[in-house]
N, CA, C and O atoms as a GROMACS GRO file, in nm:
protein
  596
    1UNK      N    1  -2.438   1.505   0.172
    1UNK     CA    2  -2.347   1.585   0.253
    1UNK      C    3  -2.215   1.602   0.177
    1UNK      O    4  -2.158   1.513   0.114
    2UNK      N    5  -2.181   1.713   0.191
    2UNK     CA    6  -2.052   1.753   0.117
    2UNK      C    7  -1.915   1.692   0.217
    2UNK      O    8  -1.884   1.706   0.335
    3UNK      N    9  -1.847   1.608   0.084
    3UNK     CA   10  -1.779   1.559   0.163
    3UNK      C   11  -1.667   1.668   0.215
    3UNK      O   12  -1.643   1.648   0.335
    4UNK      N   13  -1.586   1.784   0.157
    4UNK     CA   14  -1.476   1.841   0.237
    4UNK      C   15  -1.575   1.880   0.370
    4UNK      O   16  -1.499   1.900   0.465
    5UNK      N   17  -1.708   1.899   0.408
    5UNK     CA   18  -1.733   1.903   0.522
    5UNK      C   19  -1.674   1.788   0.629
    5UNK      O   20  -1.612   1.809   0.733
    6UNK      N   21  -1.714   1.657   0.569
    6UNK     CA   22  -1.689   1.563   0.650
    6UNK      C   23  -1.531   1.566   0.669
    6UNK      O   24  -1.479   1.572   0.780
    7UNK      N   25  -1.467   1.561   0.560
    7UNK     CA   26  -1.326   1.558   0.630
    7UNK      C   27  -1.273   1.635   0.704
    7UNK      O   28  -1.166   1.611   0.758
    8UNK      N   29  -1.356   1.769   0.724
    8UNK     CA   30  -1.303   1.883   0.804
    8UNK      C   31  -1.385   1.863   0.950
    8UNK      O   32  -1.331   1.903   1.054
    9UNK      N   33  -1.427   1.843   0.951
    9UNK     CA   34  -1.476   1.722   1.080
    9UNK      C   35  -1.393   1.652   1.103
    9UNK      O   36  -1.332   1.681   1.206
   10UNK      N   37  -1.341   1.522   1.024
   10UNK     CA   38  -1.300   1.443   1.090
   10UNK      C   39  -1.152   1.498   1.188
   10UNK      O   40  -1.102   1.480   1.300
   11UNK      N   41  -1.121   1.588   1.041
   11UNK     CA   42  -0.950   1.633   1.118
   11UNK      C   43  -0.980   1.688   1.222
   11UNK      O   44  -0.895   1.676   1.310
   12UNK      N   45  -1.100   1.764   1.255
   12UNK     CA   46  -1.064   1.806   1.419
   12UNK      C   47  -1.085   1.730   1.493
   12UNK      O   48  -1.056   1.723   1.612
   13UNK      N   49  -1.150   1.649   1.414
   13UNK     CA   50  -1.149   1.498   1.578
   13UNK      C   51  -0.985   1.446   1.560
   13UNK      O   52  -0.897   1.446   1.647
   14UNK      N   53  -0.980   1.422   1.482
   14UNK     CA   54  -0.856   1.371   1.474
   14UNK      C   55  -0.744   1.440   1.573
   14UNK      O   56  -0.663   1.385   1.648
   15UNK      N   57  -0.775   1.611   1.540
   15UNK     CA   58  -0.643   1.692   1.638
   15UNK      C   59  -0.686   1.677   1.781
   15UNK      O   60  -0.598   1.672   1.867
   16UNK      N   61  -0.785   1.671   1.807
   16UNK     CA   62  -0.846   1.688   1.934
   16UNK      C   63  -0.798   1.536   2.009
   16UNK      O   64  -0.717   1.533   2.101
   17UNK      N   65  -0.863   1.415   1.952
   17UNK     CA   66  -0.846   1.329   1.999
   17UNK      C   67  -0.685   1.276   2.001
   17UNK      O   68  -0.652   1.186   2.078
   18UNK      N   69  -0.571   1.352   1.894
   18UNK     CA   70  -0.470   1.342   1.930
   18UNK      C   71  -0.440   1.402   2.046
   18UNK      O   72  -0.362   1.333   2.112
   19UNK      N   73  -0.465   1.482   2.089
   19UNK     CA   74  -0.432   1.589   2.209
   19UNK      C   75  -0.412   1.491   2.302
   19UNK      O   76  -0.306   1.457   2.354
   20UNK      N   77  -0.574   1.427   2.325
   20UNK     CA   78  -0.599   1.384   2.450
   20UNK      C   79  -0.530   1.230   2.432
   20UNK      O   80  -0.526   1.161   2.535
   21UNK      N   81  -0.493   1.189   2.344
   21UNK     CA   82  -0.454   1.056   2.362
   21UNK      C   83  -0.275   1.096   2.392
   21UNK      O   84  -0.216   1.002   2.446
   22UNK      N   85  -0.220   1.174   2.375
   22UNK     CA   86  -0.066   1.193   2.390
   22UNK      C   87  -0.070   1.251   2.552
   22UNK      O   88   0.027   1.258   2.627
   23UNK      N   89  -0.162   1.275   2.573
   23UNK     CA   90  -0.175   1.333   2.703
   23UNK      C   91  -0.210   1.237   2.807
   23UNK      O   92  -0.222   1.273   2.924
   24UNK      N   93  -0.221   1.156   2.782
   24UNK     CA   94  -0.313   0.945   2.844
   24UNK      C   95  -0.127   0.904   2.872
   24UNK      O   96  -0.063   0.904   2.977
   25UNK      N   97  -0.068   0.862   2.670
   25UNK     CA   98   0.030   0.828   2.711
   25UNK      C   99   0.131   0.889   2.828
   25UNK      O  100   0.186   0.809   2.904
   26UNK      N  101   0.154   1.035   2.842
   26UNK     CA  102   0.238   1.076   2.857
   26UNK      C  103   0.197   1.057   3.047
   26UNK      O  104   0.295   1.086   3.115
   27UNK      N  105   0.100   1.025   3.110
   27UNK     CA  106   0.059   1.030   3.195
   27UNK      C  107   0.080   0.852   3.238
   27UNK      O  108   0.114   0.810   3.349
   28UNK      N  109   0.045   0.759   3.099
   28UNK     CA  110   0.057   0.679   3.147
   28UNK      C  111   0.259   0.646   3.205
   28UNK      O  112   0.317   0.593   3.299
   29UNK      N  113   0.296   0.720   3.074
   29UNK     CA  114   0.461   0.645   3.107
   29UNK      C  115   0.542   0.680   3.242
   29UNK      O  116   0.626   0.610   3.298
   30UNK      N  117   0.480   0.850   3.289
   30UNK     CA  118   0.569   0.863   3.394
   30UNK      C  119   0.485   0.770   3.512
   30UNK      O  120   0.551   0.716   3.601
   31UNK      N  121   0.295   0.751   3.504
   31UNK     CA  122   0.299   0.665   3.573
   31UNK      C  123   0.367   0.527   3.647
   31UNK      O  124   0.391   0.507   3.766
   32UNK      N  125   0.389   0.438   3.524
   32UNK     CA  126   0.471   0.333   3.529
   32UNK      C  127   0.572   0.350   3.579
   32UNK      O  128   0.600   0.304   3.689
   33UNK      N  129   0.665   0.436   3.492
   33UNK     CA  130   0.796   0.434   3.571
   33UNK      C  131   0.811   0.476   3.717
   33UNK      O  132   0.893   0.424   3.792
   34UNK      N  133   0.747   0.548   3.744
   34UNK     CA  134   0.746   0.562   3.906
   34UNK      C  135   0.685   0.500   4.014
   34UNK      O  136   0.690   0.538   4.131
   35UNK      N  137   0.603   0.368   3.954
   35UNK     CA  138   0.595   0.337   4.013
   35UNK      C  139   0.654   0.179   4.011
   35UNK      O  140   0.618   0.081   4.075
   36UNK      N  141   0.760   0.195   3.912
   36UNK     CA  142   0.884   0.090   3.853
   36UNK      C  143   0.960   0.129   3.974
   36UNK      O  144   0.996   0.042   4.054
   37UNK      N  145   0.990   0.284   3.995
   37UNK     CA  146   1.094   0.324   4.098
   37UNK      C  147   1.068   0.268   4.219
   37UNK      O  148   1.158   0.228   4.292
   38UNK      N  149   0.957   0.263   4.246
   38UNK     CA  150   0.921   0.290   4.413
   38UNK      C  151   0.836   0.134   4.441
   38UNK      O  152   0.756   0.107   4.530
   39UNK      N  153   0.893   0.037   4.313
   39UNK     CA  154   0.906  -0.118   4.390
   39UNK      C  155   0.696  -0.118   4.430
   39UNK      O  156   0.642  -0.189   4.514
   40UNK      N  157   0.640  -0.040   4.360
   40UNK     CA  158   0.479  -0.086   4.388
   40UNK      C  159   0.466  -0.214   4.299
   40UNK      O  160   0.531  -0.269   4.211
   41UNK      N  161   0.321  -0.240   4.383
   41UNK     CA  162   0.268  -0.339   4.345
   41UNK      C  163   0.116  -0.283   4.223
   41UNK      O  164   0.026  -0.200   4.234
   42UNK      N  165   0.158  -0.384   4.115
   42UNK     CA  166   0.056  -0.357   3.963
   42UNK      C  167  -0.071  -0.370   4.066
   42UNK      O  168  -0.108  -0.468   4.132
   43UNK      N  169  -0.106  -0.284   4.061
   43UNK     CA  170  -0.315  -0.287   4.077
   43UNK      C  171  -0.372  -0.279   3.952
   43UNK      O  172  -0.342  -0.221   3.848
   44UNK      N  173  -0.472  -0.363   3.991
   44UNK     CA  174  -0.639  -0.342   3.893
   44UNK      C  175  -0.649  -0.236   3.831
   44UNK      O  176  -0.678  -0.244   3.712
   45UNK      N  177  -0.624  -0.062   3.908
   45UNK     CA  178  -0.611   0.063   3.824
   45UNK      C  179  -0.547   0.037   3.737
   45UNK      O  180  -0.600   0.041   3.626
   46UNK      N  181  -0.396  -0.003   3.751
   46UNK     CA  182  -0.243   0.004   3.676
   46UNK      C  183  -0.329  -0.055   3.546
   46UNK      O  184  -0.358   0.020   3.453
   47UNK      N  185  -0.363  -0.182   3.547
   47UNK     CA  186  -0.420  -0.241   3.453
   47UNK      C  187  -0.488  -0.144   3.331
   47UNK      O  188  -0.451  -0.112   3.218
   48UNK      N  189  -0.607  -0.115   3.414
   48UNK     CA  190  -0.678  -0.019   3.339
   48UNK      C  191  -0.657   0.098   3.298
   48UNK      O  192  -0.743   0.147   3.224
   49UNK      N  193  -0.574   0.154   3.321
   49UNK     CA  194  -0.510   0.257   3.260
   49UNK      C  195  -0.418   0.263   3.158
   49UNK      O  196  -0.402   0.366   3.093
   50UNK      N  197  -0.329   0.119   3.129
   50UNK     CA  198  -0.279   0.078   3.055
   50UNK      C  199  -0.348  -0.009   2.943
   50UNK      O  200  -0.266  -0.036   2.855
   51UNK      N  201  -0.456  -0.056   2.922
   51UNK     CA  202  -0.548  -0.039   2.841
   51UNK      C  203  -0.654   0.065   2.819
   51UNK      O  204  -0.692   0.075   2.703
   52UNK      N  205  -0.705   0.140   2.903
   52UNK     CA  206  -0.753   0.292   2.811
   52UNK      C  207  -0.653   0.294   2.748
   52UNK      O  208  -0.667   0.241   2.638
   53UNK      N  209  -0.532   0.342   2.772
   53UNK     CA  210  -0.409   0.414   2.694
   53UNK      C  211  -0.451   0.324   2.537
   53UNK      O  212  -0.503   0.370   2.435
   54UNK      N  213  -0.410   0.192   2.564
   54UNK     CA  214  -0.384   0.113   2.447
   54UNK      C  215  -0.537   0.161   2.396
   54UNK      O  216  -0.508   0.146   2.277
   55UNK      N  217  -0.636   0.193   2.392
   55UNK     CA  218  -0.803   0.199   2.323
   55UNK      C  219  -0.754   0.361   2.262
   55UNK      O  220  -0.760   0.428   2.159
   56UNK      N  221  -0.718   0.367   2.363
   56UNK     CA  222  -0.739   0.520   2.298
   56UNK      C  223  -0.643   0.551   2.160
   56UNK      O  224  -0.676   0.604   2.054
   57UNK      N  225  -0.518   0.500   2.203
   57UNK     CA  226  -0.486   0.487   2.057
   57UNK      C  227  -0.482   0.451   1.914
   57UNK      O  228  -0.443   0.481   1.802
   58UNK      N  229  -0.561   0.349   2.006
   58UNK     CA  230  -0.589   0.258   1.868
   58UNK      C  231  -0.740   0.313   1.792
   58UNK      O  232  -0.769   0.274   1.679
   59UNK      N  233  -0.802   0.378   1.846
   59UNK     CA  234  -0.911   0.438   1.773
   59UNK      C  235  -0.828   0.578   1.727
   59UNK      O  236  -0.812   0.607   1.609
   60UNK      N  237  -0.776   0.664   1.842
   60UNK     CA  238  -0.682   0.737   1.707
   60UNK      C  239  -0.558   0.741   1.577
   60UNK      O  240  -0.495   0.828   1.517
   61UNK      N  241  -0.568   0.573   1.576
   61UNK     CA  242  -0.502   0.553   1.453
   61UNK      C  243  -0.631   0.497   1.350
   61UNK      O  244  -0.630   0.508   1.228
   62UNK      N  245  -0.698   0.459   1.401
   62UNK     CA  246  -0.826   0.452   1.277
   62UNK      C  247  -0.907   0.585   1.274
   62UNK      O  248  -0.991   0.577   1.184
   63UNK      N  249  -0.912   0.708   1.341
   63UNK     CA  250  -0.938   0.820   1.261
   63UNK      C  251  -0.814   0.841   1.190
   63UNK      O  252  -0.829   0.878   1.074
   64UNK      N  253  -0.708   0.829   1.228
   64UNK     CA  254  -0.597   0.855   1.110
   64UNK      C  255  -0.634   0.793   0.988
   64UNK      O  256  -0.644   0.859   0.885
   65UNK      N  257  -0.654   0.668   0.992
   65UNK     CA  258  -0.687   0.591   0.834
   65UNK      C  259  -0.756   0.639   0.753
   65UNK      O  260  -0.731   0.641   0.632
   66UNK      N  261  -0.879   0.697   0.822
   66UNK     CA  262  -1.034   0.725   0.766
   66UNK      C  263  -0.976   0.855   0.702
   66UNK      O  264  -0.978   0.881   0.582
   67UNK      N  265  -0.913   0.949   0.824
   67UNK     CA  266  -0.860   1.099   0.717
   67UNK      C  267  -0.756   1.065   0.623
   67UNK      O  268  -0.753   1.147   0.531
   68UNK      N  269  -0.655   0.958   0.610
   68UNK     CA  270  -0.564   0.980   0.539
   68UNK      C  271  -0.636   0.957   0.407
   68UNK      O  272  -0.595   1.034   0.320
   69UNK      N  273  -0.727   0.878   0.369
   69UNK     CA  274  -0.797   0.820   0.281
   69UNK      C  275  -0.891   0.943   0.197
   69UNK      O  276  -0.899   0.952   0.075
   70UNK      N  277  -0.957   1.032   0.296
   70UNK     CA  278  -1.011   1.132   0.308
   70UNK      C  279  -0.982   1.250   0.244
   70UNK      O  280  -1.053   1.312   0.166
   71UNK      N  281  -0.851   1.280   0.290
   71UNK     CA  282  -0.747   1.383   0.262
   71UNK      C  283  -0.736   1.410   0.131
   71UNK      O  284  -0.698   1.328   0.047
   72UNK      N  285  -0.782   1.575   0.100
   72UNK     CA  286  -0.693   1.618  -0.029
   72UNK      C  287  -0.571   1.562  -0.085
   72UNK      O  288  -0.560   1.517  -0.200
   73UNK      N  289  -0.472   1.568   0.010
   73UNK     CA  290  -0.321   1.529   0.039
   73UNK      C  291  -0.279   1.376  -0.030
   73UNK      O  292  -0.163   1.335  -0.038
   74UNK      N  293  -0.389   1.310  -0.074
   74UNK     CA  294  -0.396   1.178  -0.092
   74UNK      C  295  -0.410   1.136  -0.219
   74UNK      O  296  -0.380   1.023  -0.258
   75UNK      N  297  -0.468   1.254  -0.308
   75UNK     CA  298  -0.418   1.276  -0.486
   75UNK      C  299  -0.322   1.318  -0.520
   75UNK      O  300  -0.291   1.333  -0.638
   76UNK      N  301  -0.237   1.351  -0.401
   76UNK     CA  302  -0.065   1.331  -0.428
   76UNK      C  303  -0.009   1.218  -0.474
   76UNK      O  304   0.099   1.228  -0.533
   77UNK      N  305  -0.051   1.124  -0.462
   77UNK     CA  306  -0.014   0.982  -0.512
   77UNK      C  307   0.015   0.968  -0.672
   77UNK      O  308   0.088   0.896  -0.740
   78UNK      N  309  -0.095   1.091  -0.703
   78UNK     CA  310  -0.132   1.033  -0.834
   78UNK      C  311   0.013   1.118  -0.948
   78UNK      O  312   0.034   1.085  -1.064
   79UNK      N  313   0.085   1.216  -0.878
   79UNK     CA  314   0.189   1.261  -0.890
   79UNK      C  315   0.330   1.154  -0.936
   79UNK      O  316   0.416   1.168  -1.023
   80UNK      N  317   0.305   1.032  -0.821
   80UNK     CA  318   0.378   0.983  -0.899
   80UNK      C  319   0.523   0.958  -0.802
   80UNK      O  320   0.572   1.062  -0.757
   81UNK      N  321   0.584   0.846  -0.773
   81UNK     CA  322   0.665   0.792  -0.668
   81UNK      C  323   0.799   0.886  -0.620
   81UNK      O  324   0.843   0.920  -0.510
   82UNK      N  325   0.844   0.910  -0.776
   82UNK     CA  326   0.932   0.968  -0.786
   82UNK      C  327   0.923   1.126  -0.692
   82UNK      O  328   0.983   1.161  -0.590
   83UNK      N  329   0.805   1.207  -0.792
   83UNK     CA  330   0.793   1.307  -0.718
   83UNK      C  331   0.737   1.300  -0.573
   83UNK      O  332   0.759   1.406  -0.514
   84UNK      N  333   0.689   1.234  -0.519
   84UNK     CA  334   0.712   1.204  -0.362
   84UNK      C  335   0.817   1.247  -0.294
   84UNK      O  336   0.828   1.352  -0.230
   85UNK      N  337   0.912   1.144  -0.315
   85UNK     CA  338   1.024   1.114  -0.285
   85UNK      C  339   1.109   1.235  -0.262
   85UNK      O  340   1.194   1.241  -0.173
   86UNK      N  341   1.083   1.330  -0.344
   86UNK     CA  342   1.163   1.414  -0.366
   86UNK      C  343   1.095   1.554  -0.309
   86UNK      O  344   1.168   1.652  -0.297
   87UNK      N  345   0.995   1.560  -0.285
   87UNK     CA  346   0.879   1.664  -0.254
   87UNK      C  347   0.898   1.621  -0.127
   87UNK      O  348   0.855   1.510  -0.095
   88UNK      N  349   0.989   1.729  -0.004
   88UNK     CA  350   0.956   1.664   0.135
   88UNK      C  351   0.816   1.713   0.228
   88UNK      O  352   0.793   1.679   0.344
   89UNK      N  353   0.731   1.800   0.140
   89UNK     CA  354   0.592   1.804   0.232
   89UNK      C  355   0.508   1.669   0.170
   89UNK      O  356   0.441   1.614   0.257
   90UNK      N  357   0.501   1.613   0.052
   90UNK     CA  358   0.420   1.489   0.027
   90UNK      C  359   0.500   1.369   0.100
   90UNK      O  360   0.430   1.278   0.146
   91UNK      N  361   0.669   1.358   0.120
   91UNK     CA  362   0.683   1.216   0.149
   91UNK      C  363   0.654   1.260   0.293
   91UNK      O  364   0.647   1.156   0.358
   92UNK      N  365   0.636   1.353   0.365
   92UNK     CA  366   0.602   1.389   0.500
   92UNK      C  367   0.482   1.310   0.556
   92UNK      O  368   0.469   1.236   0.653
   93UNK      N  369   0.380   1.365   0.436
   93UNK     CA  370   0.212   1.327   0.464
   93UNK      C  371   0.209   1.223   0.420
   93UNK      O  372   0.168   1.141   0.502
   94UNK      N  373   0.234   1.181   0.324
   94UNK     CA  374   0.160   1.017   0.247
   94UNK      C  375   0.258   0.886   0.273
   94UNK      O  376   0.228   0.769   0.252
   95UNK      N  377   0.402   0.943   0.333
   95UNK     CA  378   0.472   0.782   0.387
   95UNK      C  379   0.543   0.782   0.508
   95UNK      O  380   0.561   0.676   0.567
   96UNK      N  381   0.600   0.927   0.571
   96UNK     CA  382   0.677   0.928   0.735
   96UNK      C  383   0.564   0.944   0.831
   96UNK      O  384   0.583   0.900   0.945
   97UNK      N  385   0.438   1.006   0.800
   97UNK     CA  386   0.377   1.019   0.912
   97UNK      C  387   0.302   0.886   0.951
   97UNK      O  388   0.306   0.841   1.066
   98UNK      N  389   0.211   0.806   0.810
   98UNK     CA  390   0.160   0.685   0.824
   98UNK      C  391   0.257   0.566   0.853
   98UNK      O  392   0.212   0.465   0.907
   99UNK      N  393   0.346   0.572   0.829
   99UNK     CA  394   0.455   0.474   0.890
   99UNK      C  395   0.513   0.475   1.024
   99UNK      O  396   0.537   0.377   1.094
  100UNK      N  397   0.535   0.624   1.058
  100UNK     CA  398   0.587   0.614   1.203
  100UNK      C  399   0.474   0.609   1.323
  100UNK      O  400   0.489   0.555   1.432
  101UNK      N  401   0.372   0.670   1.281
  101UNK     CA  402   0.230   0.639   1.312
  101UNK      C  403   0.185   0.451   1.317
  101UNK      O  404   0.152   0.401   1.424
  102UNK      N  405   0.189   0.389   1.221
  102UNK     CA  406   0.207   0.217   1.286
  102UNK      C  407   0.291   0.196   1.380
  102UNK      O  408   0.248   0.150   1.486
  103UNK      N  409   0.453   0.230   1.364
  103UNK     CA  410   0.510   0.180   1.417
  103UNK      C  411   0.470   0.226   1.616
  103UNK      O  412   0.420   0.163   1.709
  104UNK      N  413   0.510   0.326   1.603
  104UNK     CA  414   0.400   0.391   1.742
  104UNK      C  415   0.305   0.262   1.758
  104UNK      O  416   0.366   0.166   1.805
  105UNK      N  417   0.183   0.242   1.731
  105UNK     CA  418   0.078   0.170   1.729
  105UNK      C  419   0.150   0.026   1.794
  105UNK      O  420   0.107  -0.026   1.897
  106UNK      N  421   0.250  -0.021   1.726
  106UNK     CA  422   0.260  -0.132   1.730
  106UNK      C  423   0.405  -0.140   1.816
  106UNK      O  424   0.465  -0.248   1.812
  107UNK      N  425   0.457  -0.038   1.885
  107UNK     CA  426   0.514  -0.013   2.008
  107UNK      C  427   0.458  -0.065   2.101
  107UNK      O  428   0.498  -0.163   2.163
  108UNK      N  429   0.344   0.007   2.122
  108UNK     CA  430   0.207  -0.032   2.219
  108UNK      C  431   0.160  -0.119   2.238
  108UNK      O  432   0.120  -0.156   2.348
  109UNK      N  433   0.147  -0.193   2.108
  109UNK     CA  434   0.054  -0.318   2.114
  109UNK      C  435   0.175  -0.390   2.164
  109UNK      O  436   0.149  -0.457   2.264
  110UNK      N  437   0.273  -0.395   2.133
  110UNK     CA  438   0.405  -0.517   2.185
  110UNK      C  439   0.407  -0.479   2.361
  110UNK      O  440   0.400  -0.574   2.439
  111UNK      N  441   0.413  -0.388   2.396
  111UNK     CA  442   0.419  -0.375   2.510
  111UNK      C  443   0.317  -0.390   2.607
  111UNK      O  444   0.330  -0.407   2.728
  112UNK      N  445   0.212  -0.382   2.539
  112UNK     CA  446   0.065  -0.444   2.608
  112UNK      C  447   0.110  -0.599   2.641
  112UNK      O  448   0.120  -0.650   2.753
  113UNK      N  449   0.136  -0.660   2.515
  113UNK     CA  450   0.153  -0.866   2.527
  113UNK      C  451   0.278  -0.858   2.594
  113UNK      O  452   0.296  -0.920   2.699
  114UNK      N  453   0.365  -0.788   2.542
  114UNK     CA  454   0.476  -0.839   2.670
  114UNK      C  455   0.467  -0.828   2.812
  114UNK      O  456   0.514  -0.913   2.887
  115UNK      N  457   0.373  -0.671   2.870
  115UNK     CA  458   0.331  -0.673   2.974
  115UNK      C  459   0.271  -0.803   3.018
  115UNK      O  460   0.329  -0.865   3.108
  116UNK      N  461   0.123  -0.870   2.948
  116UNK     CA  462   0.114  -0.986   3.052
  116UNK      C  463   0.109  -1.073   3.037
  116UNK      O  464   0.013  -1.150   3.045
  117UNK      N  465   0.282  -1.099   2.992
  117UNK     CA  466   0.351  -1.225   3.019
  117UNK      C  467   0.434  -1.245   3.138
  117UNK      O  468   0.469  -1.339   3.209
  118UNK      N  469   0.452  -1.111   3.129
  118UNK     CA  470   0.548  -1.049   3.289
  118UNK      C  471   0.466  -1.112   3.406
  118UNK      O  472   0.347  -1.106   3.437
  119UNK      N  473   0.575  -1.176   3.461
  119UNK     CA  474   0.518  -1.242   3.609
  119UNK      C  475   0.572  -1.121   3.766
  119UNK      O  476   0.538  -1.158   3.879
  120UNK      N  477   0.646  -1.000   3.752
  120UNK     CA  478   0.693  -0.970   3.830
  120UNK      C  479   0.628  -0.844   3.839
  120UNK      O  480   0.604  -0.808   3.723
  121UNK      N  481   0.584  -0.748   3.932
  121UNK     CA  482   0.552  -0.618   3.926
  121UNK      C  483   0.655  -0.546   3.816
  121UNK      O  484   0.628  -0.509   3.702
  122UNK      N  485   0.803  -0.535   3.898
  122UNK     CA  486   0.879  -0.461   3.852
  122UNK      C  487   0.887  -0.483   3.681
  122UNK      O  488   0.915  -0.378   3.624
  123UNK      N  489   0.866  -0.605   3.587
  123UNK     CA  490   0.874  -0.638   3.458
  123UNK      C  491   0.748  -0.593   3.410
  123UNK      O  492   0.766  -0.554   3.294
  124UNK      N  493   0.630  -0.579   3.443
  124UNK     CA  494   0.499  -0.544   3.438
  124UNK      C  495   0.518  -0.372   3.410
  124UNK      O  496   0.513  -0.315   3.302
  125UNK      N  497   0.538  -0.324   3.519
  125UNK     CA  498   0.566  -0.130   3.514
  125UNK      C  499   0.681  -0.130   3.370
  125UNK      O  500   0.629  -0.138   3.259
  126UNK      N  501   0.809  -0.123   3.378
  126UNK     CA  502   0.919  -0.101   3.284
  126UNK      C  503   0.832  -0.195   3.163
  126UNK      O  504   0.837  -0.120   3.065
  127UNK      N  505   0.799  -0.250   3.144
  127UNK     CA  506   0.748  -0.273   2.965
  127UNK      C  507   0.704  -0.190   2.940
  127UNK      O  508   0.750  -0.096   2.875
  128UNK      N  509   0.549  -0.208   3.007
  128UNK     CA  510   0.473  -0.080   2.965
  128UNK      C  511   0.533   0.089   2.925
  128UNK      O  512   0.521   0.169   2.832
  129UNK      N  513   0.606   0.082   3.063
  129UNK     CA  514   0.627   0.229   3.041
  129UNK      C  515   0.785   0.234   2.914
  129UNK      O  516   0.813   0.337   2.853
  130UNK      N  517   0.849   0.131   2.902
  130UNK     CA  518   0.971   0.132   2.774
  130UNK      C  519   0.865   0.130   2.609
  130UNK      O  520   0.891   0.211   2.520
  131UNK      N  521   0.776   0.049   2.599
  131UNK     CA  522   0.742   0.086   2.505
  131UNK      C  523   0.614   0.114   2.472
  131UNK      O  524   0.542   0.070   2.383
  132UNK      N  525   0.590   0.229   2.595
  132UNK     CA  526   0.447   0.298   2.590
  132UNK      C  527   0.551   0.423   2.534
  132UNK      O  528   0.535   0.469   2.421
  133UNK      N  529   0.628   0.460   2.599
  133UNK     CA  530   0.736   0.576   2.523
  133UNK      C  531   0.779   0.602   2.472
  133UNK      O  532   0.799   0.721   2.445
  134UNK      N  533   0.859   0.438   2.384
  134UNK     CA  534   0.863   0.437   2.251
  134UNK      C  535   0.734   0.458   2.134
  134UNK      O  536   0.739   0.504   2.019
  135UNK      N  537   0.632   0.410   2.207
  135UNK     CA  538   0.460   0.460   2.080
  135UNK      C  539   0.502   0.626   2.147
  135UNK      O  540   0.470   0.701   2.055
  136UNK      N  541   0.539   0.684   2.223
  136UNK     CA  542   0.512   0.830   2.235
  136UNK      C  543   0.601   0.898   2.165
  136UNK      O  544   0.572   0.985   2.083
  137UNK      N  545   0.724   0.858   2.199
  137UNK     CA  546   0.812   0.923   2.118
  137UNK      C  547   0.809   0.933   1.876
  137UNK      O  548   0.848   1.018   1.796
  138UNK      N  549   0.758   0.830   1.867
  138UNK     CA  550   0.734   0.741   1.749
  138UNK      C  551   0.604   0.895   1.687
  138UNK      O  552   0.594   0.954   1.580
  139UNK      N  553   0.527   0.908   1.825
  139UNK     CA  554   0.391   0.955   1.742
  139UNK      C  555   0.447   1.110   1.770
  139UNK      O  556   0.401   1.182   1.681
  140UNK      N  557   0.546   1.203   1.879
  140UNK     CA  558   0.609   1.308   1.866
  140UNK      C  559   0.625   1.334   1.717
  140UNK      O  560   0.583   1.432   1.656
  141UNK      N  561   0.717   1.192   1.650
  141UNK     CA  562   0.780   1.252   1.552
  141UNK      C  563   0.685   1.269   1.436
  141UNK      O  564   0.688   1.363   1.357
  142UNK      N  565   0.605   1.172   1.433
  142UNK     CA  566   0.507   1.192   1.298
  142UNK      C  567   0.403   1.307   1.315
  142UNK      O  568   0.296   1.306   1.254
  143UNK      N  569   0.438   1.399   1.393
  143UNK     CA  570   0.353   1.498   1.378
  143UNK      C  571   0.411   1.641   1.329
  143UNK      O  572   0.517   1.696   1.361
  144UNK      N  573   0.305   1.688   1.239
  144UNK     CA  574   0.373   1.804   1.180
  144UNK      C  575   0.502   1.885   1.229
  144UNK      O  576   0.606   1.921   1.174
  145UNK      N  577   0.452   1.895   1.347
  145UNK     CA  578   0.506   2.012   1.458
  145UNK      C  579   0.615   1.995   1.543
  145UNK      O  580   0.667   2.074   1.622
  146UNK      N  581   0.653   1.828   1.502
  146UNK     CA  582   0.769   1.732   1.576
  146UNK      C  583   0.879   1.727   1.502
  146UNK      O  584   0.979   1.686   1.560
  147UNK      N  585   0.896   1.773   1.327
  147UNK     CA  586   1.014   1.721   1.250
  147UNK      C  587   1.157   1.810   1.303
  147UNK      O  588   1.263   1.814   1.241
  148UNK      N  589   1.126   1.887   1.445
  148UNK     CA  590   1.249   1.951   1.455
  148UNK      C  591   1.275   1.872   1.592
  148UNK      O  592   1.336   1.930   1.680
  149UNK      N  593   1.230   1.738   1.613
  149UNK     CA  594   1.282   1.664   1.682
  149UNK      C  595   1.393   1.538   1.655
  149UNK      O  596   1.435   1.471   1.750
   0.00000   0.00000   0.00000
């Protein structure tokens, strides 16, 4: 199998499954917070929705890996540090997007463990939703279509 097939595959999973995973977060955060506002009590749903969220991302940062690896974009390297650096569509693709892309990731994951350590509803909702928004805001920016944020 030819591989630019496969990578042209993967990227539409990749766009697709970005779609739907920014669309989880963005559902999960105003969830939380409103129901941070209105003094509810964490249910079993709350739970589970705040881990889909966390699955879902985390498998769309390992199609990220698989395409970045994949990627034409990725014999840019061989260019050479300097010209990176200085080339703002390569330091775009090969070091702001995979970096702000972890950090996102690992927004999430902190706010997952800090969530349940939280003994209180109200500390339970506001984690999640402070740095489920920070992974949202984080993954806004690493996307092509975000640098005028």
């Amino acid at each position: 199998m030819n591989l630019t097939i496969i990578f042209e595959w993967i990227l539409q999973l990749h766009s697709l499954w970005a779609i739907l995973t920014m669309t989880i977060i963005f559902y999960t955060v105003l969830r939380f917070f409103f129901n941070a506002l209105q003094n509810k009590i964490f249910t079993l749903l709350d739970l589970r929705i705040a881990l889909f969220t966390l699955i879902f991302c985390h498998i769309q940062f390992i199609i990220g890996i698989v395409l970045y690896f994949l990627s034409p974009k990725f014999k840019w390297w061989y260019n050479g540090l300097e010209e990176i650096l200085e080339n703002n569509e390569y330091f775009f693709y090969l070091v702001k997007h995979p970096l702000l892309n972890i950090f996102s990731i690992l927004s999430i994951t902190i706010g997952w463990s800090l969530f349940k350590k939280a003994k209180t509803n109200q500390k339970r909702f506001t984690r999640i939703g402070i740095f489920y928004l920070i992974g949202f805001l984080l993954i806004l920016l690493a996307t092509p279509y975000g640098k005028w944020l």
